[in-house]
C-alpha positions in Angstrom: -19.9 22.6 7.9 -19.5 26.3 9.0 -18.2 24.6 12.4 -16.2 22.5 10.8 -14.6 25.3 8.8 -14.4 27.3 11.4 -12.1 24.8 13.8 -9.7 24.0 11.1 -9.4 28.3 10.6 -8.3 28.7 14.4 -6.6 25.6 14.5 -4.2 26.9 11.6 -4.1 30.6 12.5 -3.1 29.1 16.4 -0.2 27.0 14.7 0.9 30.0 12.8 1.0 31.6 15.7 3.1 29.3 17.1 5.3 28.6 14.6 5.9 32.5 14.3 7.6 32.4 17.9 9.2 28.9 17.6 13.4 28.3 17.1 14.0 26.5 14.2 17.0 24.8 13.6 18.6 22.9 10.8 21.0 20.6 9.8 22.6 17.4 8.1 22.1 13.7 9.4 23.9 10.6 8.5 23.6 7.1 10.0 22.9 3.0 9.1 19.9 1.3 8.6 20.1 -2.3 9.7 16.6 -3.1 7.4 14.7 -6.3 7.4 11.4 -7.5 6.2 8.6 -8.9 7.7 7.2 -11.8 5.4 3.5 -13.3 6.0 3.1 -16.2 3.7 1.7 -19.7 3.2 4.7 -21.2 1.8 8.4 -21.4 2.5 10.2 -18.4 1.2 13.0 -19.3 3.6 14.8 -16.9 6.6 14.7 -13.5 5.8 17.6 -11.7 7.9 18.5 -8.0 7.9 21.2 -6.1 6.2 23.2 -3.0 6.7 22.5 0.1 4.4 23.1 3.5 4.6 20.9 7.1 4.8 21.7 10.6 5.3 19.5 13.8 4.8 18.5 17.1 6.4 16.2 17.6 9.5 14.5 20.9 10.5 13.4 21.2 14.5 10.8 23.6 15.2 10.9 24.1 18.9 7.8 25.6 20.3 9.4 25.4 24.1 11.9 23.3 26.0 9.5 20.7 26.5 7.8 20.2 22.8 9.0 20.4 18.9 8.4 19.2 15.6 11.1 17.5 13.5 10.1 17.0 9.6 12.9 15.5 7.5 13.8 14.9 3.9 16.2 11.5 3.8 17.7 8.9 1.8 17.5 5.8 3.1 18.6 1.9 2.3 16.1 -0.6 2.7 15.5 -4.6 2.1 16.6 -8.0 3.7 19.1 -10.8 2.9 17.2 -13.9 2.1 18.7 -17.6 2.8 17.1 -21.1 1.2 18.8 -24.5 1.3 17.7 -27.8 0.8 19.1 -31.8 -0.1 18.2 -33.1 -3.3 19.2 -36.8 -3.8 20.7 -36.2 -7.0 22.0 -32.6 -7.3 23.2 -32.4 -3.2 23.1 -29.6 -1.4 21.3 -26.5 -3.0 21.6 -22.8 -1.6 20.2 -19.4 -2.4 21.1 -16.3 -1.3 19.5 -13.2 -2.7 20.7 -9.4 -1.2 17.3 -6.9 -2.0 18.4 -3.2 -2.1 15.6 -0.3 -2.2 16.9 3.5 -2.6 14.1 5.4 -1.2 13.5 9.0 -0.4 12.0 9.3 2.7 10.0 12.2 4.4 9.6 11.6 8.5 7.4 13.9 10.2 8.4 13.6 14.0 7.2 15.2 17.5 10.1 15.2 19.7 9.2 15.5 23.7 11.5 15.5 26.2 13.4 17.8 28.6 17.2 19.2 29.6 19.5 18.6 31.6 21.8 21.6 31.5 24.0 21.8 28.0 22.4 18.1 27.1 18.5 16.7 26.5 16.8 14.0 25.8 13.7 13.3 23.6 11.8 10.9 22.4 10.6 10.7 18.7 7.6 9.4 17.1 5.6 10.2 14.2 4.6 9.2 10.6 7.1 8.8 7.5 6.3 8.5 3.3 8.7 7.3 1.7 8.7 6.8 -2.4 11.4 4.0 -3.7 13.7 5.6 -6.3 15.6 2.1 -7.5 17.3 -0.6 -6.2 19.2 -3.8 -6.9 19.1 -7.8 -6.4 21.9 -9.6 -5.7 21.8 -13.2 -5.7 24.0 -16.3 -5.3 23.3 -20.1 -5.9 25.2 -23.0 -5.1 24.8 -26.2 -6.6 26.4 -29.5 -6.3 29.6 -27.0 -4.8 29.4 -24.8 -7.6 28.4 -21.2 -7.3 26.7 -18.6 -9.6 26.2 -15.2 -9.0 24.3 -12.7 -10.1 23.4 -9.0 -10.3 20.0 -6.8 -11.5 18.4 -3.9 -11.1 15.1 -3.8 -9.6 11.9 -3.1 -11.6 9.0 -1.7 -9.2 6.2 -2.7 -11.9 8.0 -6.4 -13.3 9.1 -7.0 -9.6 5.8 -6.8 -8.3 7.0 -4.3 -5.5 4.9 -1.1 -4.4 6.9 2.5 -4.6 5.3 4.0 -1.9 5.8 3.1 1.8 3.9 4.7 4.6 5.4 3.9 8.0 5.7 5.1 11.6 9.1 5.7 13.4 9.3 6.2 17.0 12.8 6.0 19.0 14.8 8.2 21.1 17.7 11.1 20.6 20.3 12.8 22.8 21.7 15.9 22.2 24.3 18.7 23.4 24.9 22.2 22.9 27.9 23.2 20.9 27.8 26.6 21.6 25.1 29.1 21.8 23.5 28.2 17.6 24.2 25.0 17.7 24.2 21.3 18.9 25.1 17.8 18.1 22.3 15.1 18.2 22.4 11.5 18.4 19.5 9.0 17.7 17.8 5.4 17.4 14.4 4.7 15.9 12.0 1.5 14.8 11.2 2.2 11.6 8.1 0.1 11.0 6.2 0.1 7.7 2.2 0.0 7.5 2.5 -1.0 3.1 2.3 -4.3 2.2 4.9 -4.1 -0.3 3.6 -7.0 -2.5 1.6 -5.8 -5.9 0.8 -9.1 -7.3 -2.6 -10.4 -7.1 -1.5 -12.9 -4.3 -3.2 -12.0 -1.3 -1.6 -14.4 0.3 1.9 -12.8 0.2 2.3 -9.5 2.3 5.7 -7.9 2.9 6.2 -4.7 5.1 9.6 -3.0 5.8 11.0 -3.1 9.0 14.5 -1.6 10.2 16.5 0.0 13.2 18.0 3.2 12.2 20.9 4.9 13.9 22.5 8.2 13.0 24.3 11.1 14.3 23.8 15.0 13.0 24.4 18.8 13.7 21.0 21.5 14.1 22.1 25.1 13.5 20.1 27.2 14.8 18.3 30.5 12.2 
């Protein structure tokens, strides 16, 4: 135990230590999230195809050294899938569904960036874990039967809906980024954004759902 408490001490007093002699920078990021879901099930729940949404937020880089930094990061993000079912009937015709899921969540990436420059510019690869805690979101469907279409529109309930708040993931991607200036740069960036929750919280087993998305944004770090 005294070993134990012991590590932990020097392991926080050396990232203090760190930290204390580290460039931090911060700034705004904006981007798309082209979000899909992947869907394990016994039945046929149809083709589950991704859709567009937005996210922006605020990223901090602590840079230890030219070679090594830590980017944590407070976003909103879009999340969900489109979802497409048709089928024949003999007496109705053709039947269609379309249903549009929207999430809102507020995300919270925790990123080690590693890479190295080249002159004003560098590259870096990201990966790390993110929590993310769904605000609200909306259902958008459309059916067609017999050539006549319905929509409709609803907001999502987590607890009626059967769908789980919280989503722990991992990202891991790539950025690019050049110096504008001597306290600043502009960063570009792509990440897989792929989530560990089973979003299902039904009492089906059977039924597991998990986020999955590429996200691509663009932002500015100034430096303290």
């Amino acid at each position: 135990m005294q070993n134990s408490v012991k590590f932990l001490m020097t392991a926080a007093l050396a990232f203090v230590t760190m930290a204390a002699s580290a460039q931090i920078s911060i700034g705004p990021r904006v981007g798309v999230n082209l979000s899909n879901w992947s869907v394990d099930s016994g039945e046929d729940v149809g083709d589950f195809k991704s859709r567009t949404g937005y996210q922006f937020g605020i990223a901090a880089e602590i840079r230890f050294n030219d070679n090594f930094a830590i980017q944590p990061e407070l976003n909103f993000l879009q999340k969900g899938a489109r979802q497409d079912m048709a089928e024949v009937d003999s007496v109705l015709g053709n039947i269609a569904f379309k249903s549009n899921y929207i999430i809102n969540y507020l995300e919270v990436p925790v990123l080690v960036k590693a890479g190295k420059s080249f002159g004003p510019a560098r590259v870096d690869i990201l990966a790390g874990p993110s929590f993310g805690y769904g605000l609200n979101g909306k259902l958008k469907s459309e059916f067609t039967i017999g050539g006549e279409t319905n929509k409709d529109e609803s907001d999502l309930n987590f607890k009626d809906d059967q769908i789980k708040r919280v989503d722990v993931g991992l990202q891991f991607g790539a950025s690019v980024s050049f110096n504008l200036g001597d306290r600043a740069s502009l960063f570009v960036d792509g990440r897989y954004l792929f989530g560990l929750t089973d979003l299902n919280d039904s009492d089906d087993d059977s039924f597991k759902v998990n986020n999955r998305g590429i996200g691509l944004s663009a932002g500015v770090l100034f430096k303290l």
